[in-house]
C-alpha positions in Angstrom: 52.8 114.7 84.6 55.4 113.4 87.3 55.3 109.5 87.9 52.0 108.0 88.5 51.2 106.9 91.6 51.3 103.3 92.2 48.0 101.6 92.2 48.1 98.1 93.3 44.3 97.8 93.2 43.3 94.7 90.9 43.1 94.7 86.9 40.6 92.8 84.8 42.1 90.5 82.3 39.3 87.5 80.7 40.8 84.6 79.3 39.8 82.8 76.1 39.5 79.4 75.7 40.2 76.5 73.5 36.3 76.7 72.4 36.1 80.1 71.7 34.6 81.4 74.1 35.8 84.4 76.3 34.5 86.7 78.8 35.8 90.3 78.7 39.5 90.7 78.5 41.2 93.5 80.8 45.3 93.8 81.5 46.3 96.1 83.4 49.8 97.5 85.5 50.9 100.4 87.2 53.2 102.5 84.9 55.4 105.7 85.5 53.7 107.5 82.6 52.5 107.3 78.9 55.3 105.7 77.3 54.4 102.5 80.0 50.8 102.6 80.1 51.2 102.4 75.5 53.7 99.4 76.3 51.1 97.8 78.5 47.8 98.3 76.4 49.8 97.2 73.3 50.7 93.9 75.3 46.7 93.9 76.4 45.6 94.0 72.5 48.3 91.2 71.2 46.6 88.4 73.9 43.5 89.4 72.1 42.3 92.1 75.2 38.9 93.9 75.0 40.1 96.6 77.8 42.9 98.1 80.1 42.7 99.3 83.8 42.7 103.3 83.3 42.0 104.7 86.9 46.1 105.3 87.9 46.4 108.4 89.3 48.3 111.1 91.1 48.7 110.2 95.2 45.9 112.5 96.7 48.8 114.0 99.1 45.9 117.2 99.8 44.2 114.4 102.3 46.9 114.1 104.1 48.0 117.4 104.3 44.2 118.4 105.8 46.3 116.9 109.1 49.5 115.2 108.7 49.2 114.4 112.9 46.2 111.5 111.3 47.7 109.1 109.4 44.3 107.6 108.5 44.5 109.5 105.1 47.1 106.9 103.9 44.1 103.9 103.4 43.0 106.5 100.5 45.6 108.2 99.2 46.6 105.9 96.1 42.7 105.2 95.8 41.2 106.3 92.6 37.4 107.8 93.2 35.5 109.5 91.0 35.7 113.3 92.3 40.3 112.6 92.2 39.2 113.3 88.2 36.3 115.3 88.2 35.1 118.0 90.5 31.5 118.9 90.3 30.8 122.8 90.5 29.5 122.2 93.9 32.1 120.7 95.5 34.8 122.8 94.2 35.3 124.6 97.2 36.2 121.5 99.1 38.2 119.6 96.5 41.1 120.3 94.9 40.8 121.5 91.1 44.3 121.4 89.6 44.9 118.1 91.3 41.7 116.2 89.7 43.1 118.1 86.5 46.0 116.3 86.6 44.7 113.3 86.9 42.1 114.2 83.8 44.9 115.0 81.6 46.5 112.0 82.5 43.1 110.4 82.1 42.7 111.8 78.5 46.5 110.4 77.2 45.4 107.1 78.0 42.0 107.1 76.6 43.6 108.4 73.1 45.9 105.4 73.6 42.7 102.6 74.1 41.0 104.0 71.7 44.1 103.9 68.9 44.5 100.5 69.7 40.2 99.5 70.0 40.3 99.0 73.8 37.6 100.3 76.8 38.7 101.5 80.1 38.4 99.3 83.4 38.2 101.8 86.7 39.3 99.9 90.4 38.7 102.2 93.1 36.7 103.1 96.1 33.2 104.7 96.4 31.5 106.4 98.1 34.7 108.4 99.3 34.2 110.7 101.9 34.2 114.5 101.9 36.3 117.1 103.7 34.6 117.8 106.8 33.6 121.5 105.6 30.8 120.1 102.9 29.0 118.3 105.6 29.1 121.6 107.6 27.5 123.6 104.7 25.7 121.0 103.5 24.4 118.8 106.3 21.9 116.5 104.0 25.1 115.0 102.0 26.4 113.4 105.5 26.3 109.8 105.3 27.9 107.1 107.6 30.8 107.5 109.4 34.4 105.3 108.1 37.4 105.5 109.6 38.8 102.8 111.4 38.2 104.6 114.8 41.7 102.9 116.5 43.8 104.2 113.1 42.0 107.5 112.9 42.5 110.6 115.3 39.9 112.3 112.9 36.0 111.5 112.1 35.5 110.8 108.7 32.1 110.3 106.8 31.5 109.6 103.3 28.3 110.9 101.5 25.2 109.3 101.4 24.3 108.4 98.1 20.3 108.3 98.6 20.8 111.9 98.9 19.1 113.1 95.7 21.8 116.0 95.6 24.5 113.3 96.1 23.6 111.0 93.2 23.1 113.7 90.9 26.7 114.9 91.2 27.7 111.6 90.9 26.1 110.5 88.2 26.7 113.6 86.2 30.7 113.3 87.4 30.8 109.5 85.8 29.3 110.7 82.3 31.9 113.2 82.0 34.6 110.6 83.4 33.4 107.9 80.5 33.3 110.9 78.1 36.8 111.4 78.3 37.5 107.6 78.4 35.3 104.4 77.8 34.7 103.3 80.9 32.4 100.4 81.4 33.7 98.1 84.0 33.8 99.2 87.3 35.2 97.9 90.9 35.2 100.0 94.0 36.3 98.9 97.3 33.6 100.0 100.0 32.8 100.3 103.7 36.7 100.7 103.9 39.7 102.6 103.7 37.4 106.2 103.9 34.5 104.9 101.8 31.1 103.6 103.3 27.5 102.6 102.2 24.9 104.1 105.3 23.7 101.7 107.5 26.0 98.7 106.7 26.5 96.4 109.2 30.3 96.3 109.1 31.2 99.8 109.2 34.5 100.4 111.8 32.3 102.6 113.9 29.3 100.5 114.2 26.3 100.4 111.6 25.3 104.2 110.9 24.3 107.0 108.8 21.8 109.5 108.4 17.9 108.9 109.4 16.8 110.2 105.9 17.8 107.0 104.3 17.3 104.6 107.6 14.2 103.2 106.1 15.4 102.3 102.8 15.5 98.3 102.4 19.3 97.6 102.3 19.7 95.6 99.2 18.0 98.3 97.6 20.5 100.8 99.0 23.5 98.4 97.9 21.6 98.0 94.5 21.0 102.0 94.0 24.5 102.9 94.7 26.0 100.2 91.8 22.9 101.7 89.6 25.0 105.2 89.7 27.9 104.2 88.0 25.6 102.0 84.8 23.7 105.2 84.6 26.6 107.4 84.7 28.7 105.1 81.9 25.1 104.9 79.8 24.5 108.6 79.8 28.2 109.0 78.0 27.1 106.6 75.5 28.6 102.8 77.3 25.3 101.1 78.0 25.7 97.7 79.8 28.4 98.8 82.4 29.8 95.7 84.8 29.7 97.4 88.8 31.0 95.4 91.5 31.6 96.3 95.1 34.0 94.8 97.3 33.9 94.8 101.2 31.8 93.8 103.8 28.4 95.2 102.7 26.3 92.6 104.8 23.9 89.1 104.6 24.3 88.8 100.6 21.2 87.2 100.2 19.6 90.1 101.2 21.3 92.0 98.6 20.9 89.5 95.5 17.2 89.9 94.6 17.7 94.0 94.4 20.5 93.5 92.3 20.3 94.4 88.6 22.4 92.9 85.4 25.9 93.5 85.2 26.0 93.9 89.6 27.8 92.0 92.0 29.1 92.2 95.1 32.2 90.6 96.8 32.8 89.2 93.1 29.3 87.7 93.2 26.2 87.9 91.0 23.0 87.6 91.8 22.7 84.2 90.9 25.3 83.7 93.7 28.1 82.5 91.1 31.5 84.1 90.7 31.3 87.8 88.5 34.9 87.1 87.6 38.1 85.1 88.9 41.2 86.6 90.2 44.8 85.8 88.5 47.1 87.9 90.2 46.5 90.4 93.8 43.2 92.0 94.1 44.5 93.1 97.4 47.7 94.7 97.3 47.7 94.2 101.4 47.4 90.5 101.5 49.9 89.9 99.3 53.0 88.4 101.3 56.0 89.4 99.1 55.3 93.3 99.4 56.8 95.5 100.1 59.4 94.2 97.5 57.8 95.4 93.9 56.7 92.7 91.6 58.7 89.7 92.9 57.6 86.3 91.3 55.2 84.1 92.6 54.5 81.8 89.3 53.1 79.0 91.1 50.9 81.1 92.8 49.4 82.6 89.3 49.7 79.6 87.6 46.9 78.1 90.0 45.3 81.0 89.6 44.4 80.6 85.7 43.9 76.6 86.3 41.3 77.9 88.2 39.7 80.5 85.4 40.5 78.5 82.9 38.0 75.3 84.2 35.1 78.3 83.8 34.8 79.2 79.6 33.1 82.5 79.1 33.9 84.4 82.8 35.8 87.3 83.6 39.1 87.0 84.8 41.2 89.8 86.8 44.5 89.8 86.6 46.9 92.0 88.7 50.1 92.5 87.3 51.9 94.7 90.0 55.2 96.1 87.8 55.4 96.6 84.1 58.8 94.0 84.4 57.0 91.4 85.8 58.2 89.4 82.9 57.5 85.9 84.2 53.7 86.7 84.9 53.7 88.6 81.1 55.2 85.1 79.8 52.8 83.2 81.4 50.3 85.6 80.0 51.3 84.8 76.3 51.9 81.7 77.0 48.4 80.3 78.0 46.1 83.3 77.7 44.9 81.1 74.4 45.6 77.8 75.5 44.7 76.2 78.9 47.1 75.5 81.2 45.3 72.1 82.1 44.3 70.6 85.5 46.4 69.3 88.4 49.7 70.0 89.9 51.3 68.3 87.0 50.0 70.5 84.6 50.8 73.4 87.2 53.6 72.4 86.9 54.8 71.8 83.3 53.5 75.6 83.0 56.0 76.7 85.7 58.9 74.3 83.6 57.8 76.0 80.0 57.9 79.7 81.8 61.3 78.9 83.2 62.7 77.3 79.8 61.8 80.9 78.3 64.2 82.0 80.5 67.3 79.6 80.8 66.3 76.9 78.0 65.6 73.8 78.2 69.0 72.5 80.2 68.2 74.4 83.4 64.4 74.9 83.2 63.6 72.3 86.0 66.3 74.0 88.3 64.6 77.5 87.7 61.7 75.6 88.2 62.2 74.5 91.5 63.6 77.6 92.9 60.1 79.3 91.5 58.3 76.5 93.7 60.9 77.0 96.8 60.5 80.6 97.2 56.1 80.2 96.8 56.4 77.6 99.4 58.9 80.1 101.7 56.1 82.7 100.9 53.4 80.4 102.1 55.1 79.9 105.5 54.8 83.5 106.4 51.3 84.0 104.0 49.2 83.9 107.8 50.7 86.5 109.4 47.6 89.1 108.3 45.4 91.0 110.0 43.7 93.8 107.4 47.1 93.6 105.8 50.3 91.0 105.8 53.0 92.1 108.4 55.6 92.9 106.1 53.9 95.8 104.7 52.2 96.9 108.2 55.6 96.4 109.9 58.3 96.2 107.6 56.8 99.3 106.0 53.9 100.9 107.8 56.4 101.0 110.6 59.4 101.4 108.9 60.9 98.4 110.6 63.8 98.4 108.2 64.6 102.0 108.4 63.7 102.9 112.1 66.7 102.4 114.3 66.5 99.7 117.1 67.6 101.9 120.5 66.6 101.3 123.8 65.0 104.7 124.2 63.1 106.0 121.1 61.5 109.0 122.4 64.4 110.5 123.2 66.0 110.7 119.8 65.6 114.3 118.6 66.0 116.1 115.3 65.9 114.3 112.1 67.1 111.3 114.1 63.7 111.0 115.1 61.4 112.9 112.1 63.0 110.4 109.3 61.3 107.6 110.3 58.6 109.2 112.7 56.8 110.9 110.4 56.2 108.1 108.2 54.6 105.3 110.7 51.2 104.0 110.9 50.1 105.3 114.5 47.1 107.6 115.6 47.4 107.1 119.8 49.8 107.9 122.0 53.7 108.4 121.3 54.7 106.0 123.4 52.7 103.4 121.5 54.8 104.7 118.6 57.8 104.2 119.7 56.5 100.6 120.4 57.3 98.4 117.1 55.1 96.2 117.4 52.1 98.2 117.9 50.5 98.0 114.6 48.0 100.4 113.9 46.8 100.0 117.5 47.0 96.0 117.6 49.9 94.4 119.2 48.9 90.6 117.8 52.3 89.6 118.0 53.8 90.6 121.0 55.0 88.8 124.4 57.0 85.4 124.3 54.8 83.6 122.3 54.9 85.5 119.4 58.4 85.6 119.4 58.4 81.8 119.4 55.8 81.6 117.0 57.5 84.3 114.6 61.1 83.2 115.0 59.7 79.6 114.2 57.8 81.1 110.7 60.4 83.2 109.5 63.7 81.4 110.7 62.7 77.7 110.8 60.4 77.9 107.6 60.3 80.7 105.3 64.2 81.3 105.4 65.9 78.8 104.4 63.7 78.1 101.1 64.5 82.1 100.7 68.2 80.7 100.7 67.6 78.1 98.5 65.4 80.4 96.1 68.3 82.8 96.1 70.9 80.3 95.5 68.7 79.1 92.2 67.8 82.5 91.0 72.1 83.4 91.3 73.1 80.6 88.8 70.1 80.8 86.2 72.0 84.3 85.5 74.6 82.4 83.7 72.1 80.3 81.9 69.8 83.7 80.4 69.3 82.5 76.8 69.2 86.4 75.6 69.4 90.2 77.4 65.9 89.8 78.5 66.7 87.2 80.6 69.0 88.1 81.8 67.8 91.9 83.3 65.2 89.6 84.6 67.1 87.0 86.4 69.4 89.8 87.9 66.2 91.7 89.2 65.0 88.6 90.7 68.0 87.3 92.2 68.3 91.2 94.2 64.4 90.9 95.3 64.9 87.7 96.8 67.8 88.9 98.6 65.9 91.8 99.7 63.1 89.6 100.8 65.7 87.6 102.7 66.2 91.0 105.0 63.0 91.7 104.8 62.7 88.8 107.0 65.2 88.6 108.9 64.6 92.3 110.2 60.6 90.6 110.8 62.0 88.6 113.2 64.6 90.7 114.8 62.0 93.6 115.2 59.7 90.8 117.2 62.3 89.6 119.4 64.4 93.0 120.1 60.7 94.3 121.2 59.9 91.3 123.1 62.7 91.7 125.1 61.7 95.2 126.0 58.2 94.4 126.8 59.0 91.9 129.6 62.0 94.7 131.1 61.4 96.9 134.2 62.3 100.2 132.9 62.4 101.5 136.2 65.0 98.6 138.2 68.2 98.9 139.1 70.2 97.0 136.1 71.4 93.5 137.6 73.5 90.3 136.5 71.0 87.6 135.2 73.7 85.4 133.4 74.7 82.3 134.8 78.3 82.3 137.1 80.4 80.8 134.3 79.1 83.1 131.6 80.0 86.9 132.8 78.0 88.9 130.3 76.1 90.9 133.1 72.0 90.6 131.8 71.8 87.8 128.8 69.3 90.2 127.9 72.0 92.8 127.2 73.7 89.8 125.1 70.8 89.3 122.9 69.7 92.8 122.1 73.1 94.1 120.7 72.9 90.5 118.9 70.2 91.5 117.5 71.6 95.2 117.0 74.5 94.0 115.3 72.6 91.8 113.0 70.2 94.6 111.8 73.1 96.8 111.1 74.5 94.1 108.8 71.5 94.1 107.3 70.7 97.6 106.5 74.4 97.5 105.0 73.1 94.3 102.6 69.7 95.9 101.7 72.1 99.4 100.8 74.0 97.0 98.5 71.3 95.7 96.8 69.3 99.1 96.4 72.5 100.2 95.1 73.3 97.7 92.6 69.1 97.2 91.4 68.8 98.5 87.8 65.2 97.6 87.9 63.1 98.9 91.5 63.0 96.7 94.4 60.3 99.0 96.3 57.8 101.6 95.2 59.4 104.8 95.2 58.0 108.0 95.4 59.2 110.5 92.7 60.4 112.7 95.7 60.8 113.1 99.2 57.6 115.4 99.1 55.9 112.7 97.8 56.5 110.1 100.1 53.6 108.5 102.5 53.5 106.0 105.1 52.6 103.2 102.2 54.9 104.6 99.9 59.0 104.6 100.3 60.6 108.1 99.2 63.3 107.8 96.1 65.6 105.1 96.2 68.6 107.2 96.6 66.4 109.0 99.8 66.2 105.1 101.1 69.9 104.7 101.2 70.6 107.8 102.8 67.8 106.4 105.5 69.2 103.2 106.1 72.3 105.3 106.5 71.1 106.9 108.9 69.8 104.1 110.6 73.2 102.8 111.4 74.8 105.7 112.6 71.9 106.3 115.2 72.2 102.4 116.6 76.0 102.9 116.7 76.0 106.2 118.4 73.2 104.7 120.9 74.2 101.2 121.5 75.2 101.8 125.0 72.0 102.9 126.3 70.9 99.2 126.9 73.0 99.5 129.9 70.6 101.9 131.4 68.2 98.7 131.2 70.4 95.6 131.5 73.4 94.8 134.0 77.1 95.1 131.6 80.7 94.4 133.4 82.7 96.2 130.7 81.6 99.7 131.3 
C-alpha cells in the first residue's frame, strides 16, 4: 500500500505507576507503512503497552473529488470512520469499495502485528460521517442532521441518523466485522464536526437539526445510543467491555451523564463527571502551535503533561506522538512511563535535564535544556492565535502563505502561476476573498491595523527571538551528540526550528503585506505620501517590496533547509495526486513551489506602482 496517510488524531497510551497500578496502555504514531507501524507497537509492548492506535488510513481523496470547487471535504479526508474500512452491501453504490479495501488490508497487516506481540487495537476517528448526497436521495429515512460549516462549505452535507433502525444495523454489523479483523475495543470519534453530526445537537454549524423521526427522543438517550453502537459492535466480534468516547460539542453534559452506560464518556468525561483519560501529547492536531512543521519538540509541554497523569494512579492516558522520530518524546516515554516524573516545575524540570543528558551528556544537558524551555516559551507566545485551528496551519498552510506569491494583483496571475497554489487554499466564497490572505476560511480575525500591531508584536517582539535563541542551542548540542542517534536528532531539530523561524516570519509579513492592501484605494491615482526629505514616492511602496524582498529570502532559506532535511520537516504527500489543502505534496514538489514563488514576485514586483506613487520608473 502507498504511504499512509497522516493521522494526527490522538493515541491512547496509560501510564503505570510506582504502586502498580495502571489504566490501559495505548502508543500510538503515524507511520509510512508496516515496517513503521511493527517499530512503533514493538516500542508500545517494551513500556509494558496493553494496545496501539490502528485506525491510519488511506486519505479519502474520492470526497474531494465528488467537487474539488468545495474544499469542505478536507475536515474529513485524513479522518478514519467506520464505512473508509468496511462498506456494507447497502451502501456500496455510494462508497468506494477498493478504497475501504485498501485500507482493510492495511487494517489486517497491523492486526497480525498486535496480535504477534499481545496488543488490542485503539480506533480515533469521526462518527457519524456523512453520506454522499445520492443515499439520502434513494433512501430518505437515513438523512440525519445537516454538518458542514456553512461559511467553509459551498455544498450541504448530512451525516446519517443513527436512530434510524436501518442505520444502526449497518453500523453495528460494519464494527463486528471491523474488530473481527483487528481487536478493537477502545474507541474515540470526533463528532458534530468536520462532516460528522449527532441529530438535534445544539451546536451543529447550521443550527440544531435533523430529521422529525428521532425529534422526540430524549437527547442523552440519543448521545448514549449512538456510543452503545460501537460496545455492541466490538462485543458481537467477541471484545466485550469496549471504552466509547465522543468528542465535540454534543450539549448540557449533565443531561447526557445519567443515560450514559459503563465504559462512555463524552468530551473525555464519565458519567461520574471525572476525567475518562488524560492527554500527553496533541489530541487536536489543529491547536497545536508548531504545525505545520512535523513532530518538532515541545518537551516541556509533554513533560507537564504526564505530571499531570501521573498525580491520577489507575487512569487512562493518551498520548500523541505525531512522527515515528520524535525521539525526545519516545525518551521521555522510557524514561518515566514506570517511574513518576514528580510534582512541580523542579521536577518538570530535572525531567527535561535527564531527556536532554540522553542526548548531549551530562556536560551540556542544562544548555539543551534551556533551549527546550526557550523554544516552549516562543511557542507559547504565539499558542493564542486560534480560532477552530492555530494560524499557522490555517494560514501558513490552509492558505499556502509560504508558497503563494505576495503580488499586488492575484487574480490576474494565469496558468500554473495561479493553479499551484490556488487550488490548494481553504476558501468556499468568492475569488476575490481568495485572493485575500487573510481571509481564513471566511473569517478575517486578524486583519486591519490592529492586527498587524498585535501580530507583529507576537511573532516579532516575542516568539522570535526565543526561536533564535532555541536555534542557536539546538546548532551547538550537534557537536555534543553522545552517539549517531543523537545526532540525526539534533540535526532534524536544529532544521525545524529554522523552518519554524520562517514560518513565522512569513506569519507576520503575510499580516502586514495584506494590511497594507486593505487600507489602499485600488481605484486612486498613485500619489507621493513620503515626507519632503525622504523621496521614495508612497512609503507604502517602501514597505511592501520590504516585505517582498524579505519573503523571497525566505522562500530561498526554507528551500535550503527542505533540501538539506534527511528526516521530514512537513507532512508530504506521496505524490502530487495526493496532495490536499491540509497536506503538502512531496518535498521535492515543495521546492519546485517555492521556486516558483520567487520567480512570480520577481517578474511582478512592479505592479505595486499601479497602487502606490514610485519616482524611479
Amino acid at each position: 500500500m502507498k504511504a499512509l496517510a497522516t493521522s494526527f488524531a490522538i493515541f491512547a497510551c496509560a501510564v503505570a505507576f510506582a504502586d502498580g497500578s495502571s489504566g490501559s496502555l495505548t502508543v500510538g504514531c503515524p507511520v509510512s507503512g508496516i515496517d513503521e507501524f511493527r517499530t512503533i507497537a514493538k516500542f508500545a509492548k517494551s513500556i509494558g503497552a496493553t494496545h496501539v492506535d490502528a485506525s491510519q488510513i488511506e486519505h479519502s481523496l474520492w470526497q474531494w473529488d465528488m467537487n474539488r470547487k468545495d474544499p469542505y471535504p478536507n475536515w474529513s479526508m485524513h479522518r478514519a470512520s467506520i464505512f473508509k474500512f468496511i462498506v456494507p452491501p447497502e451502501l456500496s453504490q455510494y462508497l468506494p469499495a477498493d478504497y475501504a479495501a485498501r485500507n482493510l488490508r492495511a487494517l489486517e497487516e497491523r492486526a497480525k502485528v498486535l496480535r504477534e506481540l499481545g496488543l488490542k487495537a485503539d480506533f480515533t476517528g469521526m462518527e457519524p460521517a456523512y453520506f454522499p448526497e445520492q443515499a439520502y436521495l434513494d433512501h430518505p429515512k437515513w438523512r440525519g442532521a445537516r454538518c458542514d460549516q456553512t461559511r467553509r462549505s459551498r455544498s450541504e452535507y448530512y451525516a446519517p441518523c443513527v436512530e434510524n433502525p436501518e442505520v444502526r444495523r449497518m453500523y453495528v454489523e460494519a464494527v463486528a466485522k471491523l474488530c473481527a479483523v483487528c481487536p478493537f475495543d477502545r474507541f474515540k470519534f470526533r463528532c458534530n464536526d468536520s462532516g460528522s453530526a449527532l441529530c438535534w445537537s445544539e451546536s451543529l454549524y447550521p443550527g440544531k437539526n435533523g430529521p422529525a423521526a428521532c425529534r422526540g427522543v430524549p437527547y442523552g438517550k440519543r448521545v448514549a445510543d449512538a456510543l452503545s453502537i460501537f460496545q455492541e459492535g466490538a462485543a458481537k466480534a467477541g471484545l466485550p467491555g469496549a471504552k466509547v468516547n465522543f468528542r465535540a460539542s454534543l450539549g448540557p453534559e449533565n443531561a447526557i451523564f445519567p443515560w450514559m452506560k459503563p465504559g462512555q464518556s463524552v468530551n473525555n468525561k464519565t458519567a461520574q463527571g471525572t476525567a475518562a483519560a488524560y492527554v500527553v501529547g496533541f489530541p487536536n492536531r489543529f491547536a497545536d502551535c508548531s504545525a505545520p512543521i512535523l513532530g518538532m519538540t515541545r518537551l516541556p509541554f509533554l513533560v507537564a503533561q504526564l505530571q499531570a497523569a501521573q498525580q491520577n494512579p489507575g487512569a487512562d492516558v493518551e498520548v500523541g506522538l505525531r512522527s515515528p522520530h520524535e525521539a525526545c518524546a519516545i525518551e521521555l516515554l522510557r524514561r518515566h512511563m514506570h517511574t513518576p516524573v514528580g510534582d512541580g516545575p523542579v521536577a518538570k524540570w530535572e525531567a527535561v535535564r535527564e531527556v536532554a543528558e540522553s542526548f548531549v551528556g551530562k556536560e551540556h544537558a542544562v544548555e539543551l535544556a534551556e533551549g527546550y524551555e526557550a523554544l516552549e516559551t516562543s511557542l507559547d507566545r504565539v499558542a493564542s492565535f486560534y480560532t477552530g485551528g492555530h494560524l499557522f496551519l490555517l494560514g501558513s498552510l490552509h492558505q499556502r502563505w509560504f508558497l503563494r506569491p505576495f503580488v499586488a494583483f492575484p487574480g490576474e496571475l494565469e496558468g500554473e502561476d495561479r493553479a499551484y497554489w490556488r487550488d490548494y487554499i481553504f476558501q468556499a466564497q468568492t475569488e476575490e476573498e481568495a485572493n485575500n490572505l487573510l481571509d481564513l476560511q471566511g473569517h478575517r480575525w486578524l486583519s486591519g491595523y490592529g492586527g498587524a500591531a498585535l501580530s507583529n508584536m507576537a511573532f516579532y517582539r516575542g516568539a522570535l527571538p526565543l526561536a533564535f535563541k532555541a536555534h542557536g542551542i539546538f546548532s551547538r548540542a550537534r557537536q555534543w551528540a553522545v552517539d549517531a542517534r543523537a545526532a540525526r536528532y539534533l540535526k532534524d531539530q536544529t532544521q525545524k526550528v529554522a523552518m519554524y523561524i520562517c514560518i513565522i516570519k512569513n506569519a507576520r509579513n503575510a499580516v502586514q503585506f495584506q494590511s497594507i492592501l486593505d487600507r489602499t484605494d485600488f481605484t486612486a491615482t498613485p500619489c507621493d505620501t513620503s515626507p519632503a526629505i525622504d523621496e521614495q514616492g508612497d512609503v507604502r511602496l517602501y514597505k511592501i517590496n520590504q516585505i517582498v524582498r524579505d519573503e523571497i529570502d525566505n522562500s530561498l532559506r526554507m528551500i535550503d533547509i527542505l533540501e538539506q532535511a534527511v528526516d521530514p520537516v512537513f507532512e508530504h504527500a506521496a505524490s502530487d495526486k495526493e496532495q490536499t489543502i491540509m497536506r503538502l505534496g512531496p518535498k521535492a514538489s515543495v521546492i519546485r513551489d517555492l521556486k516558483r514563488r520567487i520567480a512570480v514576485m520577481e517578474a511582478h514586483r512592479r505592479d505595486f506602482t499601479r497602487l502606490y506613487r514610485s519616482y524611479n520608473k
